[in-house]
N, C-alpha and C positions, 0 to 999 in steps of 0.2 A: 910391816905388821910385826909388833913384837909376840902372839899369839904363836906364828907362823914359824919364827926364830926357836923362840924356847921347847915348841913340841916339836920341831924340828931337830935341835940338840936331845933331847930327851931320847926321840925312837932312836937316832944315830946310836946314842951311848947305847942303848938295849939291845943294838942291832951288831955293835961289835964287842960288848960282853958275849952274845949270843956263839960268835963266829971265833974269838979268839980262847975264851975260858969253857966253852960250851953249857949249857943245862939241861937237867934230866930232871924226871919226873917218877913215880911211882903210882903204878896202878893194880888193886886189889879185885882181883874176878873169881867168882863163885866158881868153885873146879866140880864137887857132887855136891847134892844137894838132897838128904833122905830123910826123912822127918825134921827132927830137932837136930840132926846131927849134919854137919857140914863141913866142909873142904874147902878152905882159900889159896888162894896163890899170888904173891905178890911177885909183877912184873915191874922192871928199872925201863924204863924207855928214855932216849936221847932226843932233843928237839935237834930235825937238820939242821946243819950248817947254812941250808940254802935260804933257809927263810929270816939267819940274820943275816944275809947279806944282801936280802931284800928291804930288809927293814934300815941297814947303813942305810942303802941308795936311794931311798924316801926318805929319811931323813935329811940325809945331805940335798937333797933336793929342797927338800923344807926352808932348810937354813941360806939355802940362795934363796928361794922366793923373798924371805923374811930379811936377806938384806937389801937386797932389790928394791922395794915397797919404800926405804927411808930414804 
């Protein structure tokens, strides 16, 4: 299945961008909150490591199925 191949390759590559380059994110949460007047606070958070290299291992897996299947 060529379906199976390509979104196979695709999560791999996301799965070791993930694992080798890492990505972060930015979350903004209301710290007080008093009338009109308000207090933010932006957090950095990291996506683990462990869920791109869950994401390789379904992929790579993908990309056998998908060459298997021809």
């Amino acid at each position: 299945m060529k379906g199976a191949l390509i979104s196979g390759m695709v999560v791999a590559l996301a799965g070791a961008f993930v694992v080798f380059k890492g990505v972060s994110y930015t979350r903004e949460e209301s710290v007080i909150k008093f009338g009109s007047l308000e207090a933010k606070m932006q957090q950095k958070h990291r996506v683990p490591e462990w869920i791109g290299g869950v994401a390789l291992g379904a992929g790579l897996v993908l990309v056998i199925v998908g060459l298997r299947k021809r």
